[in-house]
C-alpha positions in Angstrom: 0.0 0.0 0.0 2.8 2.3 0.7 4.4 1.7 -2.6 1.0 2.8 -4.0 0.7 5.9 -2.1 4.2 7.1 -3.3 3.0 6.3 -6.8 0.0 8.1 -6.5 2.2 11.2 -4.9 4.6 11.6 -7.5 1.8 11.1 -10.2 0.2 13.9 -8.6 3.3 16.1 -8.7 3.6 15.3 -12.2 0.1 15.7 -13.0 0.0 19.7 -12.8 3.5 19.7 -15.2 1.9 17.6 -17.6 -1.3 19.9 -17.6 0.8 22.8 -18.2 2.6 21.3 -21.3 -0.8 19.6 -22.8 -2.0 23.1 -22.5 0.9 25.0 -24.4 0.7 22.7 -27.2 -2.8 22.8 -27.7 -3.1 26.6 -27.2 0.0 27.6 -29.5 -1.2 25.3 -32.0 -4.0 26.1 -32.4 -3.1 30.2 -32.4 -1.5 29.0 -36.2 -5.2 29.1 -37.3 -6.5 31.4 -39.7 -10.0 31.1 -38.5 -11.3 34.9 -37.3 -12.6 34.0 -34.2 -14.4 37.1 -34.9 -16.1 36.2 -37.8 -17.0 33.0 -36.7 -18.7 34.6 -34.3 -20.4 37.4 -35.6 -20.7 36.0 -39.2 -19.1 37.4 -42.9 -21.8 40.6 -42.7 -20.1 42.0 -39.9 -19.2 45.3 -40.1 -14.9 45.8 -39.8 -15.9 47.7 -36.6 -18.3 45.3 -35.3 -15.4 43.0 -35.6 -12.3 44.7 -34.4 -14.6 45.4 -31.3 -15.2 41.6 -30.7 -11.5 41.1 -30.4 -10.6 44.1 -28.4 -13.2 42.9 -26.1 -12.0 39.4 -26.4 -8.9 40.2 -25.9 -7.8 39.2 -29.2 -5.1 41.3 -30.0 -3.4 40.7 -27.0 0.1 39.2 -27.5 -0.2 35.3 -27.3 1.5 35.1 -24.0 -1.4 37.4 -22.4 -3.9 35.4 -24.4 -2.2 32.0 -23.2 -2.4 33.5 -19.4 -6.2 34.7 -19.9 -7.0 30.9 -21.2 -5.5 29.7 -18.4 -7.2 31.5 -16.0 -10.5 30.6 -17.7 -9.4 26.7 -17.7 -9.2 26.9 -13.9 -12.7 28.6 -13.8 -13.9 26.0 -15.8 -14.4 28.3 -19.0 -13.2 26.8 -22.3 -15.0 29.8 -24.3 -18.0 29.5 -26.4 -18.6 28.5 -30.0 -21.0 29.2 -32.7 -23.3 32.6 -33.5 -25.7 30.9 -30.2 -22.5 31.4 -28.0 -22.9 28.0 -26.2 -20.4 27.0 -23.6 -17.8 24.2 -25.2 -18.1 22.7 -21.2 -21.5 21.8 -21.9 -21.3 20.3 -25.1 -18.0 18.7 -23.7 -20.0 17.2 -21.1 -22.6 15.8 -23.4 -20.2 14.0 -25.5 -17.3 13.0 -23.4 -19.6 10.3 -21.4 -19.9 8.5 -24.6 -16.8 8.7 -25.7 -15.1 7.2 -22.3 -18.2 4.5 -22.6 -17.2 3.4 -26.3 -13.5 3.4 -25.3 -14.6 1.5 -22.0 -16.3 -1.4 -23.8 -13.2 -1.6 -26.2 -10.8 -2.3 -23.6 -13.1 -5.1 -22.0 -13.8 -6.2 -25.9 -10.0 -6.6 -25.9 -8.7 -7.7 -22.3 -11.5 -10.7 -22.3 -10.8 -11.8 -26.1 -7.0 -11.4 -25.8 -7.0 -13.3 -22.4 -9.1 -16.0 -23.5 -6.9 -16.4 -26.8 -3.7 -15.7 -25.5 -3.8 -18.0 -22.3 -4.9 -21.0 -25.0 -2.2 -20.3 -27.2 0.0 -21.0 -24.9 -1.5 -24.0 -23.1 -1.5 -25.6 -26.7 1.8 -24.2 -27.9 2.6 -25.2 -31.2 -0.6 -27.0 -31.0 -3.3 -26.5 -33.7 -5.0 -23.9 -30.9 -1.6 -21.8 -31.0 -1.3 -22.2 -34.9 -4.6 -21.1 -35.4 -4.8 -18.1 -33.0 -1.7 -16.7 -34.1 -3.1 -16.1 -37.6 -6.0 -14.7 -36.1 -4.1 -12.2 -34.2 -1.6 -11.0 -36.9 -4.8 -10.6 -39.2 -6.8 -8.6 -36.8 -3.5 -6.7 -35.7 -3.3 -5.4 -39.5 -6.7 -4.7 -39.6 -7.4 -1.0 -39.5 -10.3 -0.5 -37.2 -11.9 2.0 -39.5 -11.9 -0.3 -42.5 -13.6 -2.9 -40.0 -16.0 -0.2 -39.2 -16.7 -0.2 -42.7 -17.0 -4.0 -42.9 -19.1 -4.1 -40.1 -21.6 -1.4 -41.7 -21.7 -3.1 -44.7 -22.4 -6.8 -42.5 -25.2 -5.1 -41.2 -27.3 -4.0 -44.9 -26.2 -7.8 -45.4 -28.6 -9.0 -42.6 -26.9 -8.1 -39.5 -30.2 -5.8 -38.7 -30.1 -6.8 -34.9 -26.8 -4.8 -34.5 -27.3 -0.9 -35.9 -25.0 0.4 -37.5 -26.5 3.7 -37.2 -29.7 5.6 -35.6 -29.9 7.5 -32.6 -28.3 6.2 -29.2 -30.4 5.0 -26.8 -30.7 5.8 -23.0 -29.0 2.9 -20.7 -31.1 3.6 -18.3 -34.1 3.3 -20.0 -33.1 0.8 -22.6 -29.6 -0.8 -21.9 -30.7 -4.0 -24.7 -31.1 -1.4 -27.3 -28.1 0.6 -25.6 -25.5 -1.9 -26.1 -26.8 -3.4 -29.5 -26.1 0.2 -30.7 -23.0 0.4 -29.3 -21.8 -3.2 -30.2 -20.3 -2.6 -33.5 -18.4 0.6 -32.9 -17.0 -1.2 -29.6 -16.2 -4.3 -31.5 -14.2 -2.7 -34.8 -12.2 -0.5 -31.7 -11.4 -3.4 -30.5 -10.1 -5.9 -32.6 -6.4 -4.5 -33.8 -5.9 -4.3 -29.8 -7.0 -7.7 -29.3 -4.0 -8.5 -32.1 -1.3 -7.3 -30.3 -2.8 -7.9 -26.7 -2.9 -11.6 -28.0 0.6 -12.2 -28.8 1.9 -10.7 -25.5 -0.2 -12.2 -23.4 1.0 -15.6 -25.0 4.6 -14.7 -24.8 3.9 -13.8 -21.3 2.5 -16.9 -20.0 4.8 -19.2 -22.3 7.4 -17.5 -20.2 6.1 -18.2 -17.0 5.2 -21.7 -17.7 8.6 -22.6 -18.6 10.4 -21.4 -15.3 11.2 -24.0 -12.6 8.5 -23.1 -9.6 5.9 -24.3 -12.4 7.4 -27.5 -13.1 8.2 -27.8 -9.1 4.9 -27.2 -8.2 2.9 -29.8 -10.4 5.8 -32.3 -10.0 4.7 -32.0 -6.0 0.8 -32.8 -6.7 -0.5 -29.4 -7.5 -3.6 -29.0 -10.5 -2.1 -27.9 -13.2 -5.2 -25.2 -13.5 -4.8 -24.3 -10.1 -1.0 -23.3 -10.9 -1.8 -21.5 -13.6 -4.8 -19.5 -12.0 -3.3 -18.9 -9.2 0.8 -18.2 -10.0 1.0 -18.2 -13.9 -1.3 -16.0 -14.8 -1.1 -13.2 -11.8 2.7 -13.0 -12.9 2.0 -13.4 -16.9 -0.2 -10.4 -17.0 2.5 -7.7 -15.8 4.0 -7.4 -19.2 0.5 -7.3 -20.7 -0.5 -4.7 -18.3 2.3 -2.6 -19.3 1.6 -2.5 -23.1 -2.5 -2.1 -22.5 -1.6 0.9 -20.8 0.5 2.1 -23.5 -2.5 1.0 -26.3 -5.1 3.0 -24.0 -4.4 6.3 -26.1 -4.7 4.2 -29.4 -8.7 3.4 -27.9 -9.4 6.9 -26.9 -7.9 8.4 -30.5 -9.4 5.0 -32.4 -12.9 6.0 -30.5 -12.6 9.5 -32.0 -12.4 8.1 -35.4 -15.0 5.1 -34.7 -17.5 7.6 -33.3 -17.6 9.6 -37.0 -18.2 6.3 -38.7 -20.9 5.2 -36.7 -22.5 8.4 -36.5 -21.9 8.9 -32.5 -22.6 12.2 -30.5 -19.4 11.9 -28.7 -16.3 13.9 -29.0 -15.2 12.5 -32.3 -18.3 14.2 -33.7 -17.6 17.1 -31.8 -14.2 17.6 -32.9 -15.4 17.2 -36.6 -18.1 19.5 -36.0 -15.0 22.0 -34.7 -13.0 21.6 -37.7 -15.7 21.6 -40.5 -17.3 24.8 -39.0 -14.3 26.9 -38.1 -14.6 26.5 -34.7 -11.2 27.1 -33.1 -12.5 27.1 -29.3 -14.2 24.1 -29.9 -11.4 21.9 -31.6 -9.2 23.4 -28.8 -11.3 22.3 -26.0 -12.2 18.7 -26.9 -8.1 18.1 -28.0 -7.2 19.3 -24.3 -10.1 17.1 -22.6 -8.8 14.1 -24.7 -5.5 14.5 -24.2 -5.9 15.0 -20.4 -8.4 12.0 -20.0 -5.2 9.7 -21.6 -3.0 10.7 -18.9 -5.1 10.5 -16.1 -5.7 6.9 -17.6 -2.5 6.3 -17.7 -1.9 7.0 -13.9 -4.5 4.2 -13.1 -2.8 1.8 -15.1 0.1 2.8 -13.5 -1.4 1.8 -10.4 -2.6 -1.2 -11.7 0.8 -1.9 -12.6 1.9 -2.0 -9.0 -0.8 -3.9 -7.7 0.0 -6.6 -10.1 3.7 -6.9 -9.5 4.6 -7.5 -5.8 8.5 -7.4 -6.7 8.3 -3.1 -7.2 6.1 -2.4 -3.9 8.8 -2.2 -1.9 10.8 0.1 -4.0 
């Protein structure tokens, strides 16, 4: 537990650092726009003096450094600006869409740790087997499988006779319909998770291959022990460290693949939102779901982190 708490410390000394950077970026980069905030704003009729009074009082002829500071200040209120001739908050529409987002990217990652488990924990109980043979070409296939092309696939499965699954439509409450919920959010979940499930696969093999070869394996079922309850109970708890490791590393690939994967399947989430941003000339916009992304990976990151060291006994101590 003490291992965990200095983990948690230092990640939460880092964490205001890393803010500070993901900020810079995404504020200077976005300053290399040519959008006129003003004129997205006001709209082409505006008079010059109409405009030149939107950015004086927007404090958009401030040097970028001021500008920087005043965003700043409004990101610790809370205040990512507004967007669109109806001036509506980007925090609300944020909070509309980043729910969904996280819940695509969420059913993803259990998509891919159950699938890659199951798979990779049979590979290697059959290695070199027919079962190893054949999920190894299913992973390297489904690792070289772009998820978007598989989105496309999958759209086109479902004006094949796949009717039970949209591919499309509104989304549905959970709460009021979680059947209708998840069936709608089945095939976007399912092409975000395959390529992880590829990669995931092969290390998770590798992993307990590993394990099964060393000598407290052989020791224990030599002495009487199951050979299931040596793998449940040793093998696997020490296989899945590596595993860990690299999921944590492929979370950012879920959260920018679920960006993408919304679009396809026609999801209100941030994906949407950030297209929305682009297409209309909304710099605010584009700048505040790029930020709220990038901070959700590394806060995700710092639970896997954690994770990490709740798996592996051998760095509590450090």
């Amino acid at each position: 537990m003490s291992a965990i708490l200095r983990l948690v410390g230092r990640r939460l000394l880092q964490l205001p650092i890393m803010i500070l950077g993901i900020t810079l970026l995404v504020f200077f980069v976005m300053s290399f726009s040519d959008v006129d905030p003003a004129i997205t704003a006001l709209g082409e009729s505006a008079s010059v003096e109409a405009r030149e009074a939107y950015r004086e009082t927007h404090g958009l002829d401030d040097p970028l450094l001021v500008q920087y500071v005043s965003f700043l200040g409004g990101l610790l209120q809370g205040d990512l600006g507004t967007f669109s001739a109806r001036q509506i908050p980007v925090v609300d529409e944020i909070a509309r869409a980043l729910p969904i987002t996280l819940q695509l990217t969420f059913m993803g990652l259990v998509i891919a740790v159950v699938l890659a488990l199951l798979f990779g924990v049979v590979a290697a109980l059959f290695r070199d087997r027919w079962p190893d043979k054949a999920i190894r070409v299913v992973s390297v296939a489904s690792l070289a499988t772009p998820s978007f092309w598989l989105a496309v696939l999958l759209i086109q499965a479902v004006t094949l006779g796949l009717g039970w699954l949209p591919a499309s439509g509104p989304l549905p409450d959970p709460a009021e319909d979680l059947g209708a919920y998840l069936a709608r959010m089945a095939l976007p979940a399912i092409a975000l998770a395959v390529p992880v499930v590829g990669q995931l696969t092969r290390v998770v093999r590798t992993s307990v291959v590993e394990e099964l070869d060393k000598d407290y394996v052989r020791t224990a079922i030599g002495a009487g022990i199951p050979r299931h309850t040596v793998v449940g109970r040793n093998v696997l708890r020490n296989a899945l460290i590596t595993p860990i490791t690299v999921l944590g590393l492929r979370i950012g690939y879920l959260i920018g693949g679920a960006v993408v994967i919304e679009v396809i399947f026609a999801l209100p989430g941030m994906g949407t939102l950030i297209l929305n941003g682009v297409t209309n000339n909304e710099p605010h916009l584009v700048q505040g779901v790029t930020l709220t992304v990038a901070l959700a990976f590394v806060l995700i990151n710092i639970v896997v982190d954690m994770l990490y060291v709740l798996v592996n006994p051998r760095i509590r101590t450090v």
